[in-house]
N, C-alpha and C positions, 0 to 999 in steps of 0.2 A: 532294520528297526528305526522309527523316526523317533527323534532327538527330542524328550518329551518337555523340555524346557524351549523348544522353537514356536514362534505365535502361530496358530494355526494361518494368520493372513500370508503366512510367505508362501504358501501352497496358492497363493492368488497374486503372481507377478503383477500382471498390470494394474491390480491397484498399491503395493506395493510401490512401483514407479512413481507412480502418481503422487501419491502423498509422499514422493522423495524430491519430485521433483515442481509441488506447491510452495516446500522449504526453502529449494532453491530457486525459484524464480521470486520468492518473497524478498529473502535476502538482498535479491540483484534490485528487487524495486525500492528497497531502505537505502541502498548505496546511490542508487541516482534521484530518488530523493534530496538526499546530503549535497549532490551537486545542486541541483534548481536553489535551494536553501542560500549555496553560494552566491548562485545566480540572482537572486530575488535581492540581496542585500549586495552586492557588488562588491564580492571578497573573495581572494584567492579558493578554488575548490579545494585546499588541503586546508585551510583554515574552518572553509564552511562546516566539512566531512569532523574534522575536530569538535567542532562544537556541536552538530545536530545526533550524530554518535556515542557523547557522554552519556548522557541518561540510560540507564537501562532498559529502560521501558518504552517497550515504541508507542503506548499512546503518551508518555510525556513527549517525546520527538511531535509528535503529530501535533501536540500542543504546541509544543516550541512553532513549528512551523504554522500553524494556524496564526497566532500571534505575533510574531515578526509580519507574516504579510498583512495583518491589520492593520501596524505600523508604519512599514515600509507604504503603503497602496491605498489607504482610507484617504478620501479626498478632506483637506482640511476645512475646518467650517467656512474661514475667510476666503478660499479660494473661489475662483470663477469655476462653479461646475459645470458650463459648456467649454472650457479651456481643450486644447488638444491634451495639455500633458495630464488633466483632471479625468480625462475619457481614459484617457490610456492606464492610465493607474486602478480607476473604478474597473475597467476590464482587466488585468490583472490581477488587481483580488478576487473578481469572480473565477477567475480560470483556476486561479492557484486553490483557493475553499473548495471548489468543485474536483482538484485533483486529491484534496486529504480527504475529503468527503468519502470517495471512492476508496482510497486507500486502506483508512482506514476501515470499511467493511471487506476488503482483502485480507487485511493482517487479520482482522478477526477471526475470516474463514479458514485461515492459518492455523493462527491458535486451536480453534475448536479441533480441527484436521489433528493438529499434534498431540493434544491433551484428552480427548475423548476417545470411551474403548470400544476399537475396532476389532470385532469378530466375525463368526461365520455360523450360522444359523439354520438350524432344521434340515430337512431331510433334501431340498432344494439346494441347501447351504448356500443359503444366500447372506452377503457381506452387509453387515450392519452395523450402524454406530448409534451409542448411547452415552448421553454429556455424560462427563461427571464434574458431581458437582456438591455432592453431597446429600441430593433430594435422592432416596430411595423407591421413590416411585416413578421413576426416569422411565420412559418406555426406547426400547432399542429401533432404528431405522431404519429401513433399506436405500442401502446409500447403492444408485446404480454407478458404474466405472465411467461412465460419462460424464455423468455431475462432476466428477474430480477433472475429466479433461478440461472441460468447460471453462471450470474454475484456471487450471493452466492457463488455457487461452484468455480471458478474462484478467490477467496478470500479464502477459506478455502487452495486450494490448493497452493496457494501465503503462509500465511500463514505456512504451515507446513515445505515451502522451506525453509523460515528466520530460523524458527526451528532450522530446519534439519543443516543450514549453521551455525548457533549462537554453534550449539550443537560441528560441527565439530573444530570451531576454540576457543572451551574450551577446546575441546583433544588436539588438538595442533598447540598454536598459528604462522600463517601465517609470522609472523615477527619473530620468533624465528627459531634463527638455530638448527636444529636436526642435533649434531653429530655424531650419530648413524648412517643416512643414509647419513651424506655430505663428 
């Protein structure tokens, strides 16, 4: 006899996986977040992860991070905007706006993934989700098990970008003038 308090989706492992493991790849991309954050202001990454961490809420984090690179990366008005270190900074804040940008429409897909009810439907029983949200006239979706991969993979590779950007500006940071090449 089946356990009449189990959600019908656990008779549907792989999506199951999936929305366990949107959770967990979202996480991993808040935590290397906190690093770039370090990175973007040139402070120890256990200070950075302290500060971009506190808030509860990851769109204030996103905020926080939005605005620190404004800070840090906004060419100032007196400066020379053809300067190498005015370029380098102007590209900086596009890369870094363009990685919250992203992000935060991932954490969103998160959210909805975690907070919207997911069931199993009709005689096809096919897996669908429907917000909530309080509007009673929500209509439920057919969420295919792909969509949810997709989204996995669409996080990993979010992910690797922060990486990839936290890693470049420990080589050399974005607010530092390189006299070598200025």
């Amino acid at each position: 006899m089946k356990n009449s308090t189990q959600h019908r989706l656990a008779d549907y492992p792989t999506y199951v996986k999936a929305i366990g493991m949107i959770a967990l790849e979202t996480v991993d991309l808040e935590l290397q977040l906190a690093v770039l954050f370090s990175r973007m202001l040139s402070i120890p990454p256990k200070v950075g992860r302290a500060i971009y961490m506190s808030p509860k809420s990851d769109q204030a984090r996103l905020d926080i991070m939005r605005n620190a690179a404004h800070a840090a990366f906004d060419p100032r008005p007196k400066s020379n905007p053809t300067s190498m270190l005015a370029r380098r900074k102007a590209n900086a804040l596009k890369k870094v706006l363009a990685l919250v940008s992203r992000s935060q429409g991932s954490i969103n897909y998160r959210h909805r993934t975690m907070h919207d009810n997911w069931n199993v439907y009709g005689e096809l029983e096919e897996v669908r989700r429907r917000i909530v949200d309080g509007d009673h006239t929500r209509k439920s979706i057919p969420i295919p098990a792909d969509d949810l991969k997709h989204q996995i993979e669409t996080l990993r590779t979010l992910i690797d970008d922060v990486i990839n950007l936290a890693d470049e500006f420990d080589r050399q940071p974005p607010a530092l003038a390189d006299m070598r090449r200025e």
